[in-house]
MARVOFI-107202 format. One record per residue (C-alpha): z, y, x; residue in one letter. Coordinates in steps of 0.1 Angstrom, whole numbers, plus 2048, in hexadecimal, padded with zeros to 3 digits. Example, Ala and Ser with C-alpha at 12.3 -4.5 7.8 and 13.67 -1.06 7.14 Angstrom:
(node (84E, 7D3, 87B), "a") (node (847, 7F5, 889), "s") 
END
This chain:
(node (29F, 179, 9EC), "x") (node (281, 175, 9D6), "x") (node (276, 198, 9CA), "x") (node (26B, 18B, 9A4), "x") (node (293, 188, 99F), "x") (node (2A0, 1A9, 9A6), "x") (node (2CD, 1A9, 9B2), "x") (node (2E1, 1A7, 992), "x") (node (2F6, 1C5, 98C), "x") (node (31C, 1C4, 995), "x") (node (327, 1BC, 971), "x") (node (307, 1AA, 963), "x") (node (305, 186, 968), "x") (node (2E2, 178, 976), "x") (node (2D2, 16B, 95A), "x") (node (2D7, 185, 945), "x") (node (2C7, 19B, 95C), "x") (node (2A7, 186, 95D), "x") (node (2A8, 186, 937), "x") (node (2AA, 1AC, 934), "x") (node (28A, 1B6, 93C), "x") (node (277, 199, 925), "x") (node (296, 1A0, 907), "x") (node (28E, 1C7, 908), "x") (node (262, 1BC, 907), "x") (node (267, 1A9, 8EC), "x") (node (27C, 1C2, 8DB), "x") (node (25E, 1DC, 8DB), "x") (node (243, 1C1, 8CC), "x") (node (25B, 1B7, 8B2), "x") (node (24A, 1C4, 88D), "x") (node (25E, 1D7, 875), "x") (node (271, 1C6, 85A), "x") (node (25D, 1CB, 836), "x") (node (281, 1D1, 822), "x") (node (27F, 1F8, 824), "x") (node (25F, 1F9, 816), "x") (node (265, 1DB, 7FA), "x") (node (283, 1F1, 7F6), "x") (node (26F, 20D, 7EC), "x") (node (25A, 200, 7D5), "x") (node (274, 1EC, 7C2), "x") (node (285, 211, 7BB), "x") (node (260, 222, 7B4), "x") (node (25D, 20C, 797), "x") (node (27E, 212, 78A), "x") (node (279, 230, 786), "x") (node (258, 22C, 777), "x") (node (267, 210, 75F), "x") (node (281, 228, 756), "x") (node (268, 246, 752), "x") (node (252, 234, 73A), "x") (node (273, 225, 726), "x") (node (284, 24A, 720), "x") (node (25D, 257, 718), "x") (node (25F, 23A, 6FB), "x") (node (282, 23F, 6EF), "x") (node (27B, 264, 6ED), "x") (node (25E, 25E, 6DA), "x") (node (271, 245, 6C3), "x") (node (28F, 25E, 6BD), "x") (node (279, 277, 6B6), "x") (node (266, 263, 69E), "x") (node (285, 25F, 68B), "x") (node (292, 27D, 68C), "x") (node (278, 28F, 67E), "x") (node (26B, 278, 664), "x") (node (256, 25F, 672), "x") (node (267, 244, 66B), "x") (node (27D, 250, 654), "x") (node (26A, 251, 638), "x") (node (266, 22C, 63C), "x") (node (289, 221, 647), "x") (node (294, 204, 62C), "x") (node (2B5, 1FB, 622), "x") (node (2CB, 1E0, 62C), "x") (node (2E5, 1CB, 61B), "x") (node (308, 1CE, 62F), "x") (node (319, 1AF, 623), "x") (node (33F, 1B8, 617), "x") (node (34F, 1A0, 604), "x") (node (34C, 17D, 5EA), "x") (node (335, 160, 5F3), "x") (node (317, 16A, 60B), "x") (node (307, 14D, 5FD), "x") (node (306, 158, 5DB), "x") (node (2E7, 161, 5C8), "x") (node (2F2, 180, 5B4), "x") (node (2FF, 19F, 5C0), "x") (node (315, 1BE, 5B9), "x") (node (309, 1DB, 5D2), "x") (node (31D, 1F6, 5DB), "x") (node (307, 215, 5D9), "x") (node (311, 236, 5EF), "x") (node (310, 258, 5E7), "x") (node (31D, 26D, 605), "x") (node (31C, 291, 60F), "x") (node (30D, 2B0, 600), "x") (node (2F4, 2A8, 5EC), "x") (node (2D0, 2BB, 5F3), "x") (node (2B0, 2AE, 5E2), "x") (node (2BA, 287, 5D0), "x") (node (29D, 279, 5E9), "x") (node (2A4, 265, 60D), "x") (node (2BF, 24D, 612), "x") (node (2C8, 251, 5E8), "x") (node (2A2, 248, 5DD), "x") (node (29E, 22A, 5F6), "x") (node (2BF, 221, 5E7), "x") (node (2B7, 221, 5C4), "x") (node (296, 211, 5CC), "x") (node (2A1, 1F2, 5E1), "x") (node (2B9, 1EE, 5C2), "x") (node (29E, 1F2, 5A6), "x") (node (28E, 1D7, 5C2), "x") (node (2AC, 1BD, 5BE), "x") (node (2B0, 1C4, 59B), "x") (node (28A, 1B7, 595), "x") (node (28E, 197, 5AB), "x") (node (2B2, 190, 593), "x") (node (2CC, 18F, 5B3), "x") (node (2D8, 1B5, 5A8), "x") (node (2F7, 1AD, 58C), "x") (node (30B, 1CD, 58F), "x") (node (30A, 1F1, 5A2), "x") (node (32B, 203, 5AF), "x") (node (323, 225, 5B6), "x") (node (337, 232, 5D4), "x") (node (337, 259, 5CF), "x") (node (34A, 26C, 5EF), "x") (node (338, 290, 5EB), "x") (node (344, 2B5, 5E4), "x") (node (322, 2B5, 5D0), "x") (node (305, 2CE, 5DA), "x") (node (2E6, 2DB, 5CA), "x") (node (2E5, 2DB, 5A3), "x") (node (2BC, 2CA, 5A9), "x") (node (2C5, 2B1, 5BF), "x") (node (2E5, 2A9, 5A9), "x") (node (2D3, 2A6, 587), "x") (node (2BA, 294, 59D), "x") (node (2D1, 279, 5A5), "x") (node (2E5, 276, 582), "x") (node (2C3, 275, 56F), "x") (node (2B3, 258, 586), "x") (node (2CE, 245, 581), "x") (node (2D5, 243, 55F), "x") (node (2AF, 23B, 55C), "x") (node (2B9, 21B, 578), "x") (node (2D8, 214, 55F), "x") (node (2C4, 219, 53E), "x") (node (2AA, 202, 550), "x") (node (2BA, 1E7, 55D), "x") (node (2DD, 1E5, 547), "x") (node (2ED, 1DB, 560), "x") (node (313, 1E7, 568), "x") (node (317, 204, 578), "x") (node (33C, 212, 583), "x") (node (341, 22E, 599), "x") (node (35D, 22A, 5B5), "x") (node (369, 251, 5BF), "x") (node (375, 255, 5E5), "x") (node (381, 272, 5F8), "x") (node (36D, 28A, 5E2), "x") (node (35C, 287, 5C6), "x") (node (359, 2A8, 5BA), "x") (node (33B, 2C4, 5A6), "x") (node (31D, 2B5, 5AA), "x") (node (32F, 295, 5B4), "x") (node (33E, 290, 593), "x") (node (31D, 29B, 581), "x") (node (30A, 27E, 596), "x") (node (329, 265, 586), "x") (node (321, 26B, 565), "x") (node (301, 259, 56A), "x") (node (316, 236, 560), "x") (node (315, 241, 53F), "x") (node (331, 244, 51F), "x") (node (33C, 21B, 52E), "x") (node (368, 218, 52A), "x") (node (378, 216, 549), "x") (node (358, 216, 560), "x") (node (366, 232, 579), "x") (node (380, 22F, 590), "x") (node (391, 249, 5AD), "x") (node (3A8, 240, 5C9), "x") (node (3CA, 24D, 5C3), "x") (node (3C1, 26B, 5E0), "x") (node (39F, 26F, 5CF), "x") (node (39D, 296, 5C8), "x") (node (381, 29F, 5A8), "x") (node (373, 2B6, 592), "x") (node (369, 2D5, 599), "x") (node (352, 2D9, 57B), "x") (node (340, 2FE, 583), "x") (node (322, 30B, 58E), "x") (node (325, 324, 5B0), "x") (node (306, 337, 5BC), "x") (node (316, 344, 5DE), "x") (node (30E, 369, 5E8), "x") (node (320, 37D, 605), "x") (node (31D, 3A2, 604), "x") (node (312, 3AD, 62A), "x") (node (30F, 3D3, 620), "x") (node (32E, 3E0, 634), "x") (node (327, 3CE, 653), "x") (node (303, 3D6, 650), "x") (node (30A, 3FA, 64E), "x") (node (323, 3F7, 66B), "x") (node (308, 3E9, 680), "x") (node (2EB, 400, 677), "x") (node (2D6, 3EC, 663), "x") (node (2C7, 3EF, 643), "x") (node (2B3, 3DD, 62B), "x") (node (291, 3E7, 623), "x") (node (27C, 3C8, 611), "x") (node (261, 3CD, 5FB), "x") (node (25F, 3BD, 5DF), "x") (node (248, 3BB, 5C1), "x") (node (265, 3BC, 5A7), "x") (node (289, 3CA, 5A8), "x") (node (298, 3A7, 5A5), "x") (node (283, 396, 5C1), "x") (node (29B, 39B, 5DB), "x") (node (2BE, 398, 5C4), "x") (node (2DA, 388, 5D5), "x") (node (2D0, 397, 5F7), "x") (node (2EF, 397, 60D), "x") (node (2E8, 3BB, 616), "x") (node (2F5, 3CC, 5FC), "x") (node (308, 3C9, 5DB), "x") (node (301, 3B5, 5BF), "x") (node (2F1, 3D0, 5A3), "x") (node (2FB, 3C8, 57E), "x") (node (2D7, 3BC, 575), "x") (node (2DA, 3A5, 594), "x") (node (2FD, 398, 587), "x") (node (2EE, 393, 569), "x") (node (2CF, 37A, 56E), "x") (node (2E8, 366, 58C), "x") (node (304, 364, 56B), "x") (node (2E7, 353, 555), "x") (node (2E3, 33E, 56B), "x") (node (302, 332, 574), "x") (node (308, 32C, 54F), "x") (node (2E4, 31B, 547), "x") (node (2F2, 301, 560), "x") (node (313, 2FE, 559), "x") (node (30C, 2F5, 537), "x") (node (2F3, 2DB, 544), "x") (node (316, 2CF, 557), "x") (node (32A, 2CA, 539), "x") (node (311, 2BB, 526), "x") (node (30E, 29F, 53F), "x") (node (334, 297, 53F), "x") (node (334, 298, 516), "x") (node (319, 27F, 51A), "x") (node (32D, 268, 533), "x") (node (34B, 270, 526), "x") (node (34C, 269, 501), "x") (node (370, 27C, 4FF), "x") (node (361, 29D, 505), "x") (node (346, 29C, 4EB), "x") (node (363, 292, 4D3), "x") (node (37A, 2B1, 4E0), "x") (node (360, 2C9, 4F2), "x") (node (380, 2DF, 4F5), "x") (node (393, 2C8, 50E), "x") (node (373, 2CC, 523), "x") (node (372, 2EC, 521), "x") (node (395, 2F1, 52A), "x") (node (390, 2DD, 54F), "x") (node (370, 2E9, 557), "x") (node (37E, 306, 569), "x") (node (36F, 2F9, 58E), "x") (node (392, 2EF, 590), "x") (node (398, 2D1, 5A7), "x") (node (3AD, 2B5, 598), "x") (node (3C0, 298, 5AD), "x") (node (3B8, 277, 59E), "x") (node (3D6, 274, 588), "x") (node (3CF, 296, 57C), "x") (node (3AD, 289, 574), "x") (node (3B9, 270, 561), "x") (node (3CB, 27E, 54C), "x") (node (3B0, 296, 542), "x") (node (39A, 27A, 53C), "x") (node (381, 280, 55E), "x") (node (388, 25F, 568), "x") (node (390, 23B, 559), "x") (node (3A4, 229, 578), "x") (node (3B4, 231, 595), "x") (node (3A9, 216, 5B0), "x") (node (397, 20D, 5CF), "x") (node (375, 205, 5D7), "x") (node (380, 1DF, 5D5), "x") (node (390, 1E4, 5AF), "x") (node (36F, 1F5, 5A2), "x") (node (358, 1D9, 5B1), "x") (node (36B, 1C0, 59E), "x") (node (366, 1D3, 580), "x") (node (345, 1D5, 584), "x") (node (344, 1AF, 58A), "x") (node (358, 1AB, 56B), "x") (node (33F, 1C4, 553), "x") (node (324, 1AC, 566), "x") (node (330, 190, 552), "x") (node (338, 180, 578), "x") (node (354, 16E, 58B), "x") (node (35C, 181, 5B0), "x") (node (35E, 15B, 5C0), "x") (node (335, 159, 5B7), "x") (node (326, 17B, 5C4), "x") (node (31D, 18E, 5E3), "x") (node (329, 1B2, 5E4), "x") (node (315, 1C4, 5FD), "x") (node (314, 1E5, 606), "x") (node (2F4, 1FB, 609), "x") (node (2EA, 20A, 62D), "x") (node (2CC, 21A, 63A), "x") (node (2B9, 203, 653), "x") (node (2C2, 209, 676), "x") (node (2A9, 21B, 68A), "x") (node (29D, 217, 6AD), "x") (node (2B5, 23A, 6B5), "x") (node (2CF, 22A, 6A5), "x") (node (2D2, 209, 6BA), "x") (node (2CF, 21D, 6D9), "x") (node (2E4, 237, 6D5), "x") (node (2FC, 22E, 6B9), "x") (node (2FD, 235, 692), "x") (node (30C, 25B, 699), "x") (node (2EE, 265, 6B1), "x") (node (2E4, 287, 6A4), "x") (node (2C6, 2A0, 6AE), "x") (node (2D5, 2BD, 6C4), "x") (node (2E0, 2DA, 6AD), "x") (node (2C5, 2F5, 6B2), "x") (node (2B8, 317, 6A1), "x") (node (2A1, 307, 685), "x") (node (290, 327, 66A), "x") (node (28E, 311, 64F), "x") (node (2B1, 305, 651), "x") (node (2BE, 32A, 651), "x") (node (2A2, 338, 632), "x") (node (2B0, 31A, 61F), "x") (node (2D6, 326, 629), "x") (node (2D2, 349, 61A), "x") (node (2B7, 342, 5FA), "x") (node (2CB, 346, 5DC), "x") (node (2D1, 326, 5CA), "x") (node (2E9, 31A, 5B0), "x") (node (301, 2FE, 5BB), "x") (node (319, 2E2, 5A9), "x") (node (32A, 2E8, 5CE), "x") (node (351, 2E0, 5D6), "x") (node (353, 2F7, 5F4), "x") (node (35F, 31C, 5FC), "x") (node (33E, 320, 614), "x") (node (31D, 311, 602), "x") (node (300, 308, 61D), "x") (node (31C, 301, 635), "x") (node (325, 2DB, 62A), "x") (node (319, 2BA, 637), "x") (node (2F5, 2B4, 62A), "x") (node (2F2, 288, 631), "x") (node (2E9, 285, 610), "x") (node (2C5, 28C, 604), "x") 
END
């Protein structure tokens, strides 16, 4: 038997055992696949892309957040009933939420319309008040720049009441003037609540419980009145009382204005202005309100006061543009809740307030 061909084994057939030897060599020289490392580098830059994409979007969110791109942020039309194709427009124009200084989402608002007004597609203006009202500044703020846009542009303007519409709420109605039937709540529509409220919490107890005690220093006895740390002294109760009345008087004025009624009868005013709040049936009948109605009944009025048919204009609604945050992470996407100093000095400064709420500083603050 030749040597080069060694015996197969007992269970290994011939050839196979010639192969073995040459299958095993050839094994050994064989080079390594290059799918692990294309592998590799296909999840490297993944990661990278995805690196650099949350390093923009964090960027972009912040940006918005914190007023980089807020401050530029335009308005669009959200198309809601009538003929898209038509050329003039009623707009549906929303106040919402505590109201704070009159600027932001109100002043771009009350721009873009001034805007459409100019280029002669504006015809009439439903204002769509939902708030428990808020500062007496930002609500004078509001009522005064829109009577100027009404006194302007003499166009319609009828106010549409949801939920709330209450305090400084009703103050910013009065901006559509002494028009008949020109405001309108729904039938659950709660209002009123005519009053000024500067909120003060008296701490002194607890404080005393705890140990602490107050020690400012001042450079007048009345530069630290209303602190929570003690009681209110009678000088204290005094100037906060003046105050309270100064603007509450402001209040009624407004509604005698808007509400020719109450300039005839300043009594009947005086009898409701209690900070009571009134259901809209009960504001009807004392005259607060012209109609009760839905958003839907108070457009058509305003179509009708525009001289207009509903089957030839666009109703839109007002919204803010939608930002980069917004697409990404939905309209409800909200900066984490954290400790901010200003938010808290702002909390606890005294201020006067055309407020619906037992716990001012507390509420919803979307409008600005």
């Amino acid at each position: 038997m030749d040597p080069a061909f060694p015996p197969a084994g007992k269970n290994e057939p011939p050839v196979q055992a010639m192969l073995a030897p040459l299958a095993a060599q050839t094994a050994a020289t064989k080079p390594r696949s290059a799918w692990p490392r294309f592998l590799l580098l296909l999840l490297f830059l993944v990661f990278l892309g995805s690196l650099i994409l949350n390093l923009m979007l964090i960027s972009a969110v912040g940006l918005t957040r914190f007023g980089g791109l807020e401050s530029d942020a335009r308005i669009r039309e959200q198309f809601v009933s009538g003929d898209r194709s038509a050329a003039d427009t009623v707009a549906v124009f929303s106040i919402e939420g505590t109201i704070l200084s009159g600027e932001g989402f109100f002043r771009r608002q009350l721009n873009h319309a001034h805007k459409e007004w100019k280029a002669g597609r504006l015809k009439a203006l439903v204002l769509r008040v939902n708030s428990p009202g808020g500062t007496i500044n930002g609500s004078d703020y509001m009522y005064h720049h829109l009577k100027e846009f009404r006194q302007e542009t003499k166009i319609p303007i009828v106010v549409s009441m949801g939920a709330l519409a209450a305090s400084g709420g009703y103050y910013v109605s009065m901006a559509v003037g002494d028009k008949p039937e020109t405001i309108f709540a729904e039938p659950t529509t709660w209002t009123g609540s005519i009053g000024v409220i500067i909120p003060h919490y008296n701490l002194a107890g607890t404080m005393e419980k705890l140990g602490i005690q107050e020690d400012n220093i001042t450079s007048g006895p009345l530069k630290d009145m209303g602190s929570f740390f003690r009681p209110l002294n009678p000088e204290e109760k005094k100037v906060f009382e003046d105050l309270v009345d100064e603007g509450f008087q402001r209040f009624k004025e407004v509604i005698r204005e808007g509400r020719p009624r109450f300039e005839k009868d300043p009594e009947a005013l005086d009898k409701i202005a209690t900070g009571q709040v009134f259901t809209a049936e009960q504001a009807k009948e004392n005259g607060l309100v012209d109609q009760i109605g839905y958003l839907e009944e108070a457009v058509d009025q305003a179509t009708a006061k525009a001289g207009l048919r509903k089957e030839d204009v666009k109703v839109v609604r007002y919204r803010p543009e939608p930002s980069l945050a917004d697409v990404l992470f939905g309209n409800d996407a909200k900066a984490p809740m954290s400790p901010d100093l200003a938010q808290f000095l702002e909390a606890t400064t005294p201020r006067a307030y055309y407020l619906c709420t037992w716990l001012p500083g507390l509420g919803a603050t979307p409008m600005k």
